[in-house]
C-alpha positions as CSV (number, residue, x, y, z in Angstrom):
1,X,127.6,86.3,100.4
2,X,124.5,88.1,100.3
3,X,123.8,91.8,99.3
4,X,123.6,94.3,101.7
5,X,120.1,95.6,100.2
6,X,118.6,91.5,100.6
7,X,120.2,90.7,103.8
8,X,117.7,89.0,106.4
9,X,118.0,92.6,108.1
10,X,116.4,94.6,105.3
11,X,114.0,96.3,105.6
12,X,111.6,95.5,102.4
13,X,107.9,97.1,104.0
14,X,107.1,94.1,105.6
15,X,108.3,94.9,109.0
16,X,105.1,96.1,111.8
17,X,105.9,100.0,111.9
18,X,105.6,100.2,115.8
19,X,102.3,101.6,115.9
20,X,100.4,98.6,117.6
21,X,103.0,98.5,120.2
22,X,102.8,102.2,120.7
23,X,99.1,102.4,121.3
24,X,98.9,99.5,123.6
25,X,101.2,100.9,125.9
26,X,99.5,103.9,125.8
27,X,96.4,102.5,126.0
28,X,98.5,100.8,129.1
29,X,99.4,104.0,130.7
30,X,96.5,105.9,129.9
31,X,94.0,103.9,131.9
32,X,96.6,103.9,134.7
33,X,95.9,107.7,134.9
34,X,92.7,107.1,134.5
35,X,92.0,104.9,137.1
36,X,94.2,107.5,139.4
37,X,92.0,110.6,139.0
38,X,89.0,108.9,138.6
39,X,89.3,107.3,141.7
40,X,88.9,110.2,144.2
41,X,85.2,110.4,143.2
42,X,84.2,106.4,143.2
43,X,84.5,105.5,139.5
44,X,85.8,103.3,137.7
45,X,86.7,104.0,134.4
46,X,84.5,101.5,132.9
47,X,81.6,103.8,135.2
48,X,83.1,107.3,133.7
49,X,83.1,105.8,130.0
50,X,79.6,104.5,130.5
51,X,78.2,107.7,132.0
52,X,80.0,109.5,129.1
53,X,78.6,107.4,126.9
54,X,74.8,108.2,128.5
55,X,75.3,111.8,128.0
56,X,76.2,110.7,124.2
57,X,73.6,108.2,123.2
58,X,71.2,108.7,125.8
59,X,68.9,106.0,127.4
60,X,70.5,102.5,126.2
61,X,69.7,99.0,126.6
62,X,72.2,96.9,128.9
63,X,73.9,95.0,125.5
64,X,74.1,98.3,123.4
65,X,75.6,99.8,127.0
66,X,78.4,96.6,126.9
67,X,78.9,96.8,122.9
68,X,80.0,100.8,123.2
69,X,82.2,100.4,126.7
70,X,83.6,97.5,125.6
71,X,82.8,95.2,128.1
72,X,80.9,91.8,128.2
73,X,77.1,91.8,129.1
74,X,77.6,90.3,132.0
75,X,80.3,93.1,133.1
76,X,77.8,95.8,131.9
77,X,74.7,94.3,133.7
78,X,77.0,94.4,137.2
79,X,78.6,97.6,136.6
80,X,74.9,99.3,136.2
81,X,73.5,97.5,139.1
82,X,76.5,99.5,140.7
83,X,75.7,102.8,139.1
84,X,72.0,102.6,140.1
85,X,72.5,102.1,143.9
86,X,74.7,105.0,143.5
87,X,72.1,106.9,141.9
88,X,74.0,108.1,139.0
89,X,71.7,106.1,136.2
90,X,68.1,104.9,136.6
91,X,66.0,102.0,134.5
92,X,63.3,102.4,132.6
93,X,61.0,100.1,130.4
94,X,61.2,100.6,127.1
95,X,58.1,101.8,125.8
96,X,58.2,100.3,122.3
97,X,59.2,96.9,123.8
98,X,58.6,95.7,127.0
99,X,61.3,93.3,127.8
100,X,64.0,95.5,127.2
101,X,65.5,97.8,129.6
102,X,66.5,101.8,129.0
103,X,68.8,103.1,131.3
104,X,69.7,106.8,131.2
105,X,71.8,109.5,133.3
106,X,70.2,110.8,136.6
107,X,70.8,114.6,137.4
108,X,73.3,112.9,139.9
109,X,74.8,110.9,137.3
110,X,75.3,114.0,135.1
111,X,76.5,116.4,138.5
112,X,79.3,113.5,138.8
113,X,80.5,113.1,135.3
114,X,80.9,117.0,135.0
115,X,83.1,116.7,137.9
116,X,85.2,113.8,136.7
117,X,85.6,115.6,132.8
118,X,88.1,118.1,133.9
119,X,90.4,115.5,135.4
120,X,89.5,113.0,132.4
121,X,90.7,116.5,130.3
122,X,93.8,117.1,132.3
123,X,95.0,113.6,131.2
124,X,94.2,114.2,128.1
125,X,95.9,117.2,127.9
126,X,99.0,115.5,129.5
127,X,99.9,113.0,126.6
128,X,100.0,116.2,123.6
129,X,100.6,119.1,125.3
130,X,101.8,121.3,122.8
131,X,99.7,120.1,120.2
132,X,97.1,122.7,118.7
133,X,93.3,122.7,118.9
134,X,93.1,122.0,115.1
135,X,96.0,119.2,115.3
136,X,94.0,117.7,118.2
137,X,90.7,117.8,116.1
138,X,92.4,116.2,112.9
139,X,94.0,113.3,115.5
140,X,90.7,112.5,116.8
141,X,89.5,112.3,113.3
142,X,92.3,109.9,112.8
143,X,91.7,107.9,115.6
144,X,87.8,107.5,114.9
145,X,88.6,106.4,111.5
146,X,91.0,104.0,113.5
147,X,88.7,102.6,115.7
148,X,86.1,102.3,112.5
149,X,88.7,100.6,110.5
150,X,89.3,98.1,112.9
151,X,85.8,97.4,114.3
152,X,84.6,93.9,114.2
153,X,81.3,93.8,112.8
154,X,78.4,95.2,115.1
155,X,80.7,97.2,117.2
């Protein structure tokens, strides 16, 4: 007979606490919601996180563009051709070397991405809603440190 404390059941610290799980289905439901609102105004929500990501960085080459939304070069170089007919980003040589690329927010670009924030923000808002502005602030600490943690190598 085996002890209760070393029975294959025991928990000895080994066992995943749940927190993988947890944020891929939110991760799961989250762009589900995001997809909904965004939606109404044309974007994906690859489009809204690169356009968010313009207004952060400023004018990026297409592989820095894929390497911060998290989408292949090939995906990024599509989803900008898409963004430029629509007017929302423009290209630019780079003036310090010519074979790469800038491309940077348009006034349009800008006009739709302050229009999408506030449903982007009601989502947010959804998934903590009684959570303070300071215990937001320290949870998106955590979750940069997260994201750092985890980064491969040049991302």
């Amino acid at each position: 007979m085996v002890p209760a404390n070393l029975s294959p059941s025991h928990d000895d610290g080994v066992k995943p606490l749940g927190l993988a799980y947890l944020v891929g289905r939110l991760d799961h439901v989250l762009n589900k919601r995001l997809r909904d609102c965004l939606a109404p105004f044309g974007l994906s929500v690859s489009q809204y996180t690169a356009l968010s990501v313009f207004r952060a960085q400023g004018a990026l080459s297409n592989a820095q563009l894929a390497v911060r939304t998290m989408i292949s070069p090939q995906s990024a170089n599509e989803m900008v051709k898409t963004m430029e007919v629509q007017g929302w980003i423009e290209r630019n040589p780079d003036p310090t070397h010519g074979r790469i690329i800038q491309i940077s927010l348009t006034e349009r670009g800008q006009a739709i991405l302050r229009e999408c924030d506030a449903k982007v923000r009601a989502v947010e808002m959804v998934m903590f809603p009684d959570m303070k502005d300071e215990e937001r602030a320290r949870l998106h600490a955590q979750l940069r440190a997260a994201v750092r943690a985890m980064s491969l190598e040049g991302i």
